[in-house]
N, C-alpha and C positions, 0 to 999 in steps of 0.2 A: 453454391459456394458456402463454406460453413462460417457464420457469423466470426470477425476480429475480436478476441478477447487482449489488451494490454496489461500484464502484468510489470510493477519493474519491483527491484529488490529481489529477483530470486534467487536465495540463498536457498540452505541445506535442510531451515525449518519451513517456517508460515509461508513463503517464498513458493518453495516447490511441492506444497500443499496445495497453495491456488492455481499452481500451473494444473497439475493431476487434476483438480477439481472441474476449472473450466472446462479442459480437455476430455474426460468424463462427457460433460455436462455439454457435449457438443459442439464445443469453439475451436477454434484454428487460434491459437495463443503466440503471443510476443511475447517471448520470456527476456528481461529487461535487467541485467546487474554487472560486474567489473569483471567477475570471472569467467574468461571463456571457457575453460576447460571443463569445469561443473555444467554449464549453461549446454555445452555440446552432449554431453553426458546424458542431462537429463531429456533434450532434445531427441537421442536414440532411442531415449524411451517411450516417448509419447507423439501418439502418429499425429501428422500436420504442425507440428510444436516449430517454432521460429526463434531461435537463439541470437539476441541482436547483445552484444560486448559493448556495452556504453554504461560511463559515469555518469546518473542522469543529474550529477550538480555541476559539468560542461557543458553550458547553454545552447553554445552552437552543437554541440555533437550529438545533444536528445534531439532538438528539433532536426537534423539532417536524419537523427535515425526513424522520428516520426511521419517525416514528409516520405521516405522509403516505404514504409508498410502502409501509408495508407495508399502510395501508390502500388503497390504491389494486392493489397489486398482488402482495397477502399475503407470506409468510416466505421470504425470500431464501433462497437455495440456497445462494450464492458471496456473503461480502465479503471487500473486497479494500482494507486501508489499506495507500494508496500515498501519502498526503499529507506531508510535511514540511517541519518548518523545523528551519534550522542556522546559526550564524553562527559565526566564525574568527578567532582571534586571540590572542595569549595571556593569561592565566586574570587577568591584574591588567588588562586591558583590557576583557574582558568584564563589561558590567552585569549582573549575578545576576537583573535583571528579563527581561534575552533570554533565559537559561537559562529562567526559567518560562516565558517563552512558548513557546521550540522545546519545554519538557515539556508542556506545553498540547495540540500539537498531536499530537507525537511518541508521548504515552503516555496520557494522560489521555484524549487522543478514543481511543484503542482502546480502553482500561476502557470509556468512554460504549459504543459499537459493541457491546464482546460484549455487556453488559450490556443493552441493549438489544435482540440476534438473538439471541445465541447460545440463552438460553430457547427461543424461538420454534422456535429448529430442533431442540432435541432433542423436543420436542412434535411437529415435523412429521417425526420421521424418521434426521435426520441435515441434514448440510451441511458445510461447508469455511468458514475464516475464515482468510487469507491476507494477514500481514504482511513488505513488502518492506521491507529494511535492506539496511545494507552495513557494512564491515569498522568503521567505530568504534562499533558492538554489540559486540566485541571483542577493543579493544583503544583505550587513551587513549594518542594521541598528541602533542606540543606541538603549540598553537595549535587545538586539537580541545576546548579547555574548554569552549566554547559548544555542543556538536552531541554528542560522545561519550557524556556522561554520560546524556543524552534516550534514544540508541539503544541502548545497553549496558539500560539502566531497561526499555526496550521488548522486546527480547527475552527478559528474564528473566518480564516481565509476561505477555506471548505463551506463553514456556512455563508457567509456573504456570496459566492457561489452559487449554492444550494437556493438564495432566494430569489436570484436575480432570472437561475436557468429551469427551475422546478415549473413556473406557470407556461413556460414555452415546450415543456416533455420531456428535461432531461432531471435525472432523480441523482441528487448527489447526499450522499451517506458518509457519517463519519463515525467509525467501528472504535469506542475506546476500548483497550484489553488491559484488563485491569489481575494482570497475575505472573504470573514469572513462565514465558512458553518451555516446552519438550524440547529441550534439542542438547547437545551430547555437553557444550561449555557447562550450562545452568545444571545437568544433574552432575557432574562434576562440583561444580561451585555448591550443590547446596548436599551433599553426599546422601546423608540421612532424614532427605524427607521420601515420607509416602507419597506413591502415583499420584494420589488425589491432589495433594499439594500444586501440581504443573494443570498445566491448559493443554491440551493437544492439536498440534499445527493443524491439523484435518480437520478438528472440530472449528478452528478459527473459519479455516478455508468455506467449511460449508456454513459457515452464518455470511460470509462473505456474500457467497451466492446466492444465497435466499435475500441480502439487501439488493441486489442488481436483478432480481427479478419480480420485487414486491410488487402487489397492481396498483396501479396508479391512485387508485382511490384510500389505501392505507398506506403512502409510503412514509418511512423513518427517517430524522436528520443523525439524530445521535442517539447512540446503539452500544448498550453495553454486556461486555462477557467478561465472567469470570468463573474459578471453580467455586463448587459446593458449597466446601470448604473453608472460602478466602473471608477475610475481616474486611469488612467495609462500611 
């Protein structure tokens, strides 16, 4: 049986990049995000691929959809929160009811996720639990009151994680992507920059995978990508 990869967040970029990539890369994948119709789509494309329709910021409804797959298809190897929410604006304009939701989704389903794998995998062994961020994990910017505080909370969450489950075999990585991804809104929004300017979702995807297969003896907490390019 081909090793559980969990993805959730898969949308139309970095989302269904990591689906392709795991699936490639050998895994029987849980594709994880709100949209079924996309989720079914990309499911006809890639064989063994598992389309599961859940908000994973509805607590009961991630973990009914985790206790499914893993009984369907036992203790994931590889998960991989790539789901977010963020909203923009400045800090007297944002309702403090968005900030819970993007923490909802942001931080709280990854509490839900380990809590619910990471047991599983030091019992079977070992495994990877790979959370993708970007630069407001750290650092608060104006008009970043809505989304910064969620990612900054998640990385610190990811590593207290990371220390507590790394000495028992399970390697938890937090991937900051510090650039603006490919995908159809952003070259829209930024019309006249050059390729180089973007990150490529496949390129994210495969740094992804090389953290969920580092050996044990070099593995990474925090891991950063960006372009050539980018100021930093």
């Amino acid at each position: 049986m081909k090793p559980l990869a969990i993805v959730t967040g898969v949308g139309p970029g970095t989302g269904a990049s990591l689906a392709r990539k795991f699936a490639a890369g050998g895994y029987r994948v849980a594709m994880l995000a709100r949209d079924a119709a996309r989720l079914d789509a990309l499911a006809d494309e890639l064989k063994d691929a598992v389309a599961v329709a859940v908000d994973v910021s509805d607590a009961k409804a991630l973990l009914a959809a985790l206790d499914d797959l893993v009984a369907r298809f036992g203790t994931p190897k590889v998960v991989v929160h790539n789901a977010v929410g963020g909203a923009f604006g400045n800090f007297l304009d944002i309702d403090p009811s968005v900030l819970e939701q993007n923490f909802a989704t942001n931080v709280v389903a990854l509490h839900h996720l380990a809590r619910a794998v990471v047991p599983k995998m030091i019992e079977a062994g070992g495994g990877s639990l790979i959370v993708t961020g970007n630069t407001s994990a750290l650092r608060g910017k104006a008009h970043f009151a809505g989304f910064a505080p969620t990612k900054a909370a998640q990385r610190i969450l990811a590593e207290a994680i990371a220390r507590e489950v790394g000495p028992k075999g399970v390697h938890v990585a937090y991937l900051v992507i510090d650039a603006v991804i490919d995908v159809p809104w952003t070259r829209e929004r930024w019309k006249d920059a050059p390729d180089d300017f973007f990150i490529a979702p496949d390129d994210i995807a495969a740094e992804v995978f090389h953290l969920a297969h580092q050996p044990k003896s070099a593995w990474s907490f925090l891991s950063e990508v960006r372009p050539f390019r980018e100021t930093w």
